[in-house]
N, C-alpha and C positions, 0 to 999 in steps of 0.2 A: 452602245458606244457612248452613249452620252452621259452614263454614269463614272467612265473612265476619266473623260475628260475633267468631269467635277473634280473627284478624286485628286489629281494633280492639279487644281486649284484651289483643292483644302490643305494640298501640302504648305504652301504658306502663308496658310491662317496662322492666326495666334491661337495659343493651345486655351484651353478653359481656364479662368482664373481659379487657383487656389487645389487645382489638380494634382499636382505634387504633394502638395504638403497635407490634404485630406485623406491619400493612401497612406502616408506615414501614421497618421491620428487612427485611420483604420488597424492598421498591424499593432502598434499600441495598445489598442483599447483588444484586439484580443491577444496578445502574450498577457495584459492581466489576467483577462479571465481564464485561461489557461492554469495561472500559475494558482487563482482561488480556487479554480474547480477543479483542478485535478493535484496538482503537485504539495499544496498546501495540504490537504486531506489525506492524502499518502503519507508524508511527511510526519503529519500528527499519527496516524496509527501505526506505522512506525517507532515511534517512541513507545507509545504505548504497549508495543508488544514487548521492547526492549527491557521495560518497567518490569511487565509482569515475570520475565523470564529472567532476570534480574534478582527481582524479587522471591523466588522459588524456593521454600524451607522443607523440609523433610516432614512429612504426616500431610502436605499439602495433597486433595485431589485432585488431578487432572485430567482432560480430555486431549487425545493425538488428533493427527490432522486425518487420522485412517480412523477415527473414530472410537478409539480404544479409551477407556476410560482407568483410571488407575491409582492408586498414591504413590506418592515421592517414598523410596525408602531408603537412598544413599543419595547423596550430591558429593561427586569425587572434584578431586583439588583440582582436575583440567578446565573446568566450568564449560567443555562441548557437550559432555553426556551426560546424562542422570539416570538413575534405578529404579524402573517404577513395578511395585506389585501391579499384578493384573488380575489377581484371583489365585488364592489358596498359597503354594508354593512357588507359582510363574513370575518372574523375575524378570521383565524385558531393561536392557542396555538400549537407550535411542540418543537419536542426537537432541539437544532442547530445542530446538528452533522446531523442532516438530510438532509442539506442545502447544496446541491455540488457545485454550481456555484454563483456567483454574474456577474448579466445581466448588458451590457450600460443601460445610464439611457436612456429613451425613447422607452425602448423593450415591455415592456407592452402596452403601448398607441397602436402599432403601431400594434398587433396584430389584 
């Protein structure tokens, strides 16, 4: 009972100085780090993929996100798909966004 009583006698205390405004400075201090540690680095490899796939010329070799490795052998005027030999005669149609890496040239061969 005697700590109830307290209780409605902290009711009108004054609140902690500078308690308000140190939970703001907290939420601040992390939406940056948020924005460095996660969205900012997204962000950049994001571009960076947009670059490479962008960047995409025919005789280029590539690796799929299923791990297929390939050359570029048509880039059609829709710029969603590209032609890549896989080996010998096999000709896959894929979308480019599936395309995570571009290989030195020579990595095929030497496989």
């Amino acid at each position: 009972m005697d700590f109830i009583s307290s209780a409605y006698a902290a009711e009108g205390a004054a609140p902690p100085p500078g308690g308000d405004m140190s939970m703001l400075i907290i939420l601040v201090v992390c939406m940056v780090a948020v924005y460095f540690f996660v969205m900012r680095p997204n962000n950049k490899k994001r571009k960076e993929m947009q670059n490479l796939l962008n960047g995409l010329s025919v005789g280029d070799e590539v690796l799929t996100n299923g791990g297929i490795a390939g050359k570029v052998v048509k880039l059609p005027d829709n710029k969603e798909y590209v032609m890549v030999n896989v080996g010998g005669e096999v000709v896959m149609q894929m979308k480019r966004n599936y395309i995570v890496a571009v290989l030195p040239k020579g990595t095929i061969e030497s496989m």
